[in-house]
VOSE-873191 format. One record per residue (C-alpha): z, x, y. Coordinates in steps of 0.25 Angstrom, whole numbers, plus 5000, padded with zeros to 4 digits. Layout:
<atoms>
ZXY;...
</atoms>
This chain:
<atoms>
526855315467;525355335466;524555205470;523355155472;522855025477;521854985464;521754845457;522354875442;521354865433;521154925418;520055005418;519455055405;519355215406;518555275397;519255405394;518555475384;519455595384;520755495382;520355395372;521755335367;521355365352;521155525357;522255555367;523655585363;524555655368;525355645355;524355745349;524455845360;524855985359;526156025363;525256075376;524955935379;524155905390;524555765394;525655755402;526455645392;526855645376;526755525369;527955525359;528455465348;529855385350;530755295340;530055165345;528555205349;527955315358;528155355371;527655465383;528455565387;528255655400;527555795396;527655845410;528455825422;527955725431;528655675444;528655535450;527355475455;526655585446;525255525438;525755545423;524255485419;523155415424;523055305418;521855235411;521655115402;521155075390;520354935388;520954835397;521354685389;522054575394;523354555388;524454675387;524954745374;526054835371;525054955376;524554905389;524754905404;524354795413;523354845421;522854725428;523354585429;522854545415;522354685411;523054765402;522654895394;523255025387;523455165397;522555275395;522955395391;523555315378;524755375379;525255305390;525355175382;526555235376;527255235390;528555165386;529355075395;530555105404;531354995413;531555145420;530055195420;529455345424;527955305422;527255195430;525855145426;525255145439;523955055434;523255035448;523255195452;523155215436;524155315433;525455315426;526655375437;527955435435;528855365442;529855465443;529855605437;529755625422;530055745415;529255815402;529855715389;530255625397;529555475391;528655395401;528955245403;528555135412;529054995415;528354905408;528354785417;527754875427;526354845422;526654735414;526554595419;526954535404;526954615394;526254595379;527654645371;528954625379;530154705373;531654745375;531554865383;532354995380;532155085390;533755095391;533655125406;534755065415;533854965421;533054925409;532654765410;532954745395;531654655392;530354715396;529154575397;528454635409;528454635424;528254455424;529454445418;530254535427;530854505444;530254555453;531454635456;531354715445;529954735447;530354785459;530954925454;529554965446;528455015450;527254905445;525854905443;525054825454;524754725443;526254705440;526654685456;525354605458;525954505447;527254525453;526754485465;526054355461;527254325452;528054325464;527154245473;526954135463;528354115463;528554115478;527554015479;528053925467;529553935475;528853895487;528453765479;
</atoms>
């Protein structure tokens, strides 16, 4: 996968060509230009694949909105206590997967197949993989054969499990303190 060796941070961009109020790839043509859908499901919205794209493939750069400090529904963590909504917009309505084909690579910012993904096929990432705590745990359904059930962010999860996703640097950097402190409280 596509790294880069860059301290996370959310910064602003001003993209006067992508404002989120103006860019929707709802109101395209059939001939759209983007290379995703947003749709419409039962439950909410989603992003499916417009193109073919294979693993390790940049699906979007990836921009941010204002950064704030604590997360909502429509953020991803971006630093240790920064949090802020993708740019373009449509990629806030990336849902989640315990069995992800999108990664939000927030260092190198871009969003990465994980594995190829063909045209109509629905973008998802694993939450926790950007998410130290999140602001709205929920009962995941992703149906997958190794879904985790509950979904509360990557604190609430071992490090074994951790272990099979890819994380942002912010998520293996907590991780790693996490770890540490208990090592030395054992050590005690």
């Amino acid at each position: 996968l596509l790294r880069r060796n860059r301290a996370a941070s959310c910064v602003f961009n001003d993209l006067t060509n992508r404002k989120s109020g103006n860019y929707s790839s709802e109101n395209q043509p059939f001939d759209n230009p983007l290379p995703y859908q947003l749709i419409r499901k039962d439950f909410g919205s989603g992003l499916v694949a417009y193109k073919t794209f294979r693993a390790g493939d940049v699906v979007s750069e990836l921009h941010w909105t204002e950064q704030q400090s604590s997360a909502s529904r429509w953020t991803i963590q971006c630093g240790d206590e920064e949090h802020a909504e993708p740019l373009p917009a449509e990629l806030k309505y990336i849902n989640h997967s315990c069995q992800p084909n999108v990664f939000f690579d927030v260092e190198a910012g871009v969003l990465l197949a994980l594995r190829d993904i063909e045209p109509g096929e629905e973008f998802s990432f694993f939450y926790p993989s950007t998410e130290w705590e999140m602001a709205e745990p929920f009962e995941c359904h992703c149906a997958t054969s190794v879904c985790l059930g509950f979904i509360n962010g990557a604190s609430t999860l071992p490090p074994e499990v951790l272990a099979q996703y890819e994380l942002s640097g912010i998520i293996r950097r907590k991780l790693a303190a996490a770890e540490n402190q208990l090592a030395r409280a054992a050590a005690i």
